[in-house]
Phi, psi and omega in degrees: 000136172293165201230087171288179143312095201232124197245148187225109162296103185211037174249050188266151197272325157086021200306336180294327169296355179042022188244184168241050131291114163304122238248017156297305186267034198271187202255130180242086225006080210073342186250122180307160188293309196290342154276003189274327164282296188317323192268335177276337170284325166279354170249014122339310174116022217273172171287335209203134131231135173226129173296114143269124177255164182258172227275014172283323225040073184282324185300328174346096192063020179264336163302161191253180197306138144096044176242132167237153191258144160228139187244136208231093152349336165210165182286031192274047177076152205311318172296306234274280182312324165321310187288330158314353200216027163352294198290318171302333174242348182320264156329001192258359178070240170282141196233126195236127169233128183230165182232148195324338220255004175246094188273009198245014135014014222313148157310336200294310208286296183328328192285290179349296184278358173272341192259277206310291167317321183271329144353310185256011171064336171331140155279345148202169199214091179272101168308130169254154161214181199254186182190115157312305199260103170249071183260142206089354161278175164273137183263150167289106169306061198277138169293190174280348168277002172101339187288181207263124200249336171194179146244124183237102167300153187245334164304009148221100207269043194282326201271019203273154171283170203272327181302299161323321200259005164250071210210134168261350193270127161241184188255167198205015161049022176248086205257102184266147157232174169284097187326309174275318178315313181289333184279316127010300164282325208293326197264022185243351189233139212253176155357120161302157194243021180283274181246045200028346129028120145224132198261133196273358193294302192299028173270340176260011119289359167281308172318308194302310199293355079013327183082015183261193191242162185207119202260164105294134168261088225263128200247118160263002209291025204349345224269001175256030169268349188263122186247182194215107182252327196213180194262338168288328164306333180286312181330297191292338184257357157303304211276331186295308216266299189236039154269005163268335173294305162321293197318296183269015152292327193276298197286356145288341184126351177282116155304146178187098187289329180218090201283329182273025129273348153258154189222117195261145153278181188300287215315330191334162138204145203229103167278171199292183184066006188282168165217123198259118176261159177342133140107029151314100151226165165244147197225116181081204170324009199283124200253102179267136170277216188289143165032065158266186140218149209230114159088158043291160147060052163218146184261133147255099169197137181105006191256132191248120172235141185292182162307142145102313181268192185258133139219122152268144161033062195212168178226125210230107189236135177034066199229162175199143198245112187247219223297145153090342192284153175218142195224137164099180350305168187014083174229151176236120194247122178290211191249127198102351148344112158211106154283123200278164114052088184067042189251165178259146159208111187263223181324080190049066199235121115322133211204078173287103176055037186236151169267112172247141168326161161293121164037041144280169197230133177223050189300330178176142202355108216210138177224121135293090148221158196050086176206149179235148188243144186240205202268153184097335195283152198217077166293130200288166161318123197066021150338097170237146147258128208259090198263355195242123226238342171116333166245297189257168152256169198213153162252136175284119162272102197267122150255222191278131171090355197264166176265051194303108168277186190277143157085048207234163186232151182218098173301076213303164312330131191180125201252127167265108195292182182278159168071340173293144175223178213223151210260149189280153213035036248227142194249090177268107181268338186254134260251174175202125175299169199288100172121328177294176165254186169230090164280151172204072175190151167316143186283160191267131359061109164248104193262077201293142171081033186272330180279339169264348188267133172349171166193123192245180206269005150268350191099334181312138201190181209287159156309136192271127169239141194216143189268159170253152160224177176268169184289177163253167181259352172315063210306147170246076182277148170238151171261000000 
């Protein structure tokens, strides 16, 4: 395939998007708008891509490496930014120019139109596509040999013929040219005398009057007409970009029980047999392994799960679960998470910067942070580790095999040996050897007759008489 020169036109001010966002950069499931064009010119195959931007360089390090900026200084229209990026075309031979605010662009359709242009030799080759209604496109003009003889805008139709406004072929601002030809007309073709403007379009009757072809390439693809002027135009071309994003999750091997309540980003990756139930969404980086299942109702993102797992109703932020492990319902696994090979994080368990074990169990509500945990291990119910001292954080050392009763609190810094277990309601401020239990809580005051003894507005009343008992030694681990 041939490896053209791909200039992507993004110094439009975007004032309709009303943000103070560049309106390139706003997220396009997930992904800023302006890469969906960058990742499709590079996979196209092109040699050069280069961005014109406007003279804030709001794009200034926004690109990603081996992206080049060209900057066009003041806002005199689409030719004018082609002539910003001079030095990127003179020499490059074919030249594909696009533009950011139209992102769903495919590499496939980019190759099509680079093959096809060098193929007719032309100096320029302009995508077309047909529309029922094209009213507000430019319509294509053709001479009698099938080439492109103009483009005649429409949006203001006093001057348009009633034959032009019935031409059904519109333009779709998607072009490849021959690189010094197109620098050649720019420089032959002048100003709106309106807004002083220079239009890249009008470049192709200078080609013509020149004697060169100016070719069409014809698009059954309608989404390249979705241009993003506003935020209701992002709406529509987010659901077009991810029903394709379904689609080809789905045609991989991926369930997706209800695709208009989930929302995958570009980046997702999903292996087959997984099933994604409603309300799903995923986000950023996120690595689904083989036959998991993900949701109802769960968030993932920036999160890697091994084969094999489960997570309901659960929310995951930058983390990893690996195979055979299961989470949720309503679990939060924070950021630095890693659950190993069949561990549990169930029923309202929170879970921070912590290492849990192989088929270890942290079943239900319960906040794990900073903690390493080891493997076998079953911390009970109402589990904390108490990690923040009020300056610092501190980690708790669990090891393998303990027996955590309900309610036990573990007050970092603090190492729980292997096989060791811990007494229900139990404060451990101090380490427990390998094997010991750990009591840690007060004795228990039984205050008989308290509910029958007098009482005067001092408080004062008849004598208490009252038992002690010892803790118990009965560990209560929950399962």
């Amino acid at each position: 395939m041939p490896s053209p020169t791909v200039l992507i036109l993004a110094a439009g001010e975007g004032t309709r998007m009303r943000s103070s966002v560049p309106k390139v950069l706003h997220p396009l499931c997930g992904r800023p708008m302006i890469l969906w064009t960058i990742d499709a010119a590079r996979a196209a195959g092109a040699a050069r891509v280069v961005v014109v931007g406007g003279p804030e360089r709001q794009l200034d390090g926004r690109l990603p490496e081996g992206v080049e900026l060209a900057v066009q200084q003041r806002a005199l229209g689409t030719g004018d930014a082609v002539r910003a990026a001079a030095d990127a075309i003179r020499d490059a031979g074919t030249v594909v120019v696009l533009a950011a605010d139209v992102p769903l662009v495919g590499a496939e359709l980019i190759g099509e139109l680079v093959s096809g242009h060098e193929r007719a030799g032309a100096a320029a080759t302009i995508v077309t596509m047909q529309l029922e209604d094209p009213s507000g496109y430019g319509r294509i003009v053709r001479a009698a040999n099938g080439t492109v003889e103009r483009v005649v805008e429409t949006k203001d139709t006093s001057d348009v013929s009633a034959e032009e406004l019935a031409i059904n072929e519109v333009n779709t601002l998607v072009l490849a040219f021959d690189g010094a030809a197109l620098l050649e007309a720019l420089e032959r073709v002048e100003p709106d005398a309106a807004s002083g403007e220079l239009y890249l379009l009008d470049v192709l009757p200078a080609l013509r009057e020149a004697g060169a072809t100016v070719a069409a390439h014809r698009s059954d693809d309608a989404a390249l007409t979705f241009g993003v002027n506003d935020r209701v135009d992002l709406a529509r071309v987010t659901k077009i970009a991810q029903r394709r994003i379904h689609e080809t999750h789905q045609r991989a091997g991926v369930t997706i029980v209800d695709p208009g309540s989930t929302l995958i980003d570009a980046g997702v990756e999903i292996a087959p047999d997984t099933v994604l139930e409603p309300s799903c969404s995923l986000r950023g980086a996120t690595r689904i392994g083989h036959a998991c299942r993900v949701g109802p109702l769960t968030t993932l993102i920036d999160t890697t799960l091994g084969d094999e797992v489960t997570v309901p109703h659960s929310y995951l932020l930058q983390c990893e679960v690996r195979a055979g492990a299961n989470v949720g319902p309503f679990a939060y696994l924070r950021p630095g998470t890693v659950l190993e090979e069949g561990a549990k994080a169930g029923t309202f368990v929170e879970i921070k910067n912590s290492h849990i074990g192989q088929r270890a169990k942290i079943p239900h509500l319960s906040y794990v942070g900073d903690a390493d945990v080891g493997e076998r291990s079953n911390l009970g119910a109402g589990t904390i580790t108490a990690n923040y001292d009020g300056q610092t954080k501190h980690r708790t050392a669990i090891g393998a095999d303990v027996k955590g009763g309900v309610d036990t609190s573990f007050v970092a810094p603090v190492k729980v040996g292997d096989g060791a277990w811990t007494a229900a309601g139990s404060v451990v401020t101090d380490d427990v050897p390998a094997g010991a239990l750990a009591l840690a809580r007060a004795r228990q005051r039984n205050i008989e007759g308290y509910t029958t003894r007098p009482r005067d507005s001092g408080g004062k009343g008849d004598s208490v008489k009252e038992n002690e008992s010892q803790p118990s030694g009965s560990p209560t681990p929950s399962d």
